[in-house]
C-alpha positions in Angstrom: 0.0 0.0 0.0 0.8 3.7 -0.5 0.9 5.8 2.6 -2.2 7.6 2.7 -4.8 7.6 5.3 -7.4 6.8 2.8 -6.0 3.1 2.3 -5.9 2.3 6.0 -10.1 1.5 5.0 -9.4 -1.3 2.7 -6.1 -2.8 4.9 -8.6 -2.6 8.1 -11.2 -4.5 5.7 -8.5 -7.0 4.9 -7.2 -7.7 8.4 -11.2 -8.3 9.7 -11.8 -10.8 7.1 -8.4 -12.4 8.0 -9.3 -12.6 11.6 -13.2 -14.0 10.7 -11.4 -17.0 8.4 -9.3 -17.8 11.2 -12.4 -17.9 13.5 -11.2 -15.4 16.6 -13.4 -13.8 18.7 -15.3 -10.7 17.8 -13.2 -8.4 20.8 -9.9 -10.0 19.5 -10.7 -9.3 15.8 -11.5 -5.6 16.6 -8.4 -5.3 19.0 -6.0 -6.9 16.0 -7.5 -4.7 13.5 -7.0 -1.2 15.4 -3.7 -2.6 16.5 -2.9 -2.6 12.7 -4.8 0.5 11.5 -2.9 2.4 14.7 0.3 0.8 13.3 -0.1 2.1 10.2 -1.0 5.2 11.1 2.1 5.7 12.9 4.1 4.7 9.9 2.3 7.6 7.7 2.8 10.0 10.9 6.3 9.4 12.1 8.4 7.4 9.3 7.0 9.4 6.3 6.0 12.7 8.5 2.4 12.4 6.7 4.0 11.9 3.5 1.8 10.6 0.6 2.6 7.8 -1.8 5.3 6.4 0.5 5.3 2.7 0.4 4.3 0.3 3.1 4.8 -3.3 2.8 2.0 -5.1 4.4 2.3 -9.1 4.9 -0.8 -10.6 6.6 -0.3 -14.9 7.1 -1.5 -17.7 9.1 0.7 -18.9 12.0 -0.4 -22.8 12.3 2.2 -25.5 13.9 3.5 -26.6 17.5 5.2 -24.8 20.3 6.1 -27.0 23.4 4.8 -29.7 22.2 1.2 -27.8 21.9 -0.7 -27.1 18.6 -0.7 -23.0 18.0 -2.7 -21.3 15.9 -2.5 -17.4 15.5 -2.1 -14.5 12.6 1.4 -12.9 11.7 1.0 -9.2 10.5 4.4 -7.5 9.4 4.8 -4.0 8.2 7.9 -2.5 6.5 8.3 1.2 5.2 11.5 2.7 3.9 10.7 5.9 6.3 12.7 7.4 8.8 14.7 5.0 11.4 12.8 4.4 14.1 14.6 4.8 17.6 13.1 2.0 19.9 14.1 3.9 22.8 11.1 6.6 21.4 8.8 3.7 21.1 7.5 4.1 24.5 3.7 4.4 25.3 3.4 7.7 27.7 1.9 7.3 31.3 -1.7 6.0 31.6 -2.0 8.7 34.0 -1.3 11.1 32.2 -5.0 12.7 30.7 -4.2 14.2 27.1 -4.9 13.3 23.8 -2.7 11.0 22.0 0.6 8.7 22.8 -1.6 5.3 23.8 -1.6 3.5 20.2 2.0 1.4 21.2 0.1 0.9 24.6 -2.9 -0.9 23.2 -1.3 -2.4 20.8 1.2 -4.5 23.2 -1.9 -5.0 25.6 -3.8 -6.6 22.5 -1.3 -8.9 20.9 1.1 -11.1 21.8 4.1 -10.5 20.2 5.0 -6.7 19.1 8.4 -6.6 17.4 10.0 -3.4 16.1 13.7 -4.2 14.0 15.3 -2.3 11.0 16.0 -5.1 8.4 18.0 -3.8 4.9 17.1 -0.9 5.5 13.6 -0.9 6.4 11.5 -0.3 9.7 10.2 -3.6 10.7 6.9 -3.7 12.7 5.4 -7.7 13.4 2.4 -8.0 15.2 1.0 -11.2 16.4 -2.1 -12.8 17.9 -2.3 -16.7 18.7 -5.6 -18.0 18.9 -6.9 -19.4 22.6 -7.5 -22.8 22.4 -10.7 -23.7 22.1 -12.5 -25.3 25.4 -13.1 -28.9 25.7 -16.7 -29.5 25.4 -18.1 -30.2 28.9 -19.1 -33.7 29.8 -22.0 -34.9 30.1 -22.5 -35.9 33.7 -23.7 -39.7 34.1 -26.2 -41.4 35.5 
């Protein structure tokens, strides 16, 4: 995608139906999606200053295999830009506590998922967001007689 605010609609759009294939719950499918859409925004904001036409690489995939000896199941988003460096020691939420507008969007976003990743990689800014699905609970037995 191009860097403009008026293709975060159809990435949002993207990343919902995603999350519905993958079956997550309706609260974790809106958290992922804003976790993205505030990512994004960021990149326009900060990497490309608000920038037009700047391009952001966008990689959406299904996370499927075992993890100690457990099946996992989850969504991988990455996002690269060419924009400005950005300094991880920046990349820090501000105070809960304090009451103005702005500063939360790193907040939520590492309160949502479950893995938030920030790396420069040839060049590039390197955001990869992920969200593992809970296991499903075991059906309940029925009780005997």
């Amino acid at each position: 995608m191009e860097s403009n605010p008026a293709a975060l609609g159809l990435v949002r759009a993207a990343v919902e139906r995603a999350t519905e294939v993958l079956h997550f719950h309706e609260e974790e499918s809106r958290a992922i999606v804003r976790s993205v859409d505030e990512a994004l925004a960021n990149v326009i904001r900060h990497a490309y200053g608000g920038k037009a036409g700047c391009p952001i690489e966008v990689t959406c995939r299904h996370l499927h295999g075992t993890q100690d000896g457990s099946c996992v199941s989850g969504i991988e988003i990455v996002l690269r830009d060419s924009g400005v460096r950005a300094d991880p020691a920046k990349m820090k939420g501000r105070p809960l506590e304090e009451l103005r507008p702005g500063g939360l969007g790193l907040h939520f976003m590492r309160q949502s998922m479950d893995e938030v990743e920030f790396s420069r990689k040839k060049g590039k800014n390197q955001l990869r967001l992920v969200k593992y699905l809970a296991p499903a609970a075991p059906a309940a037995a029925p009780e005997g007689e």
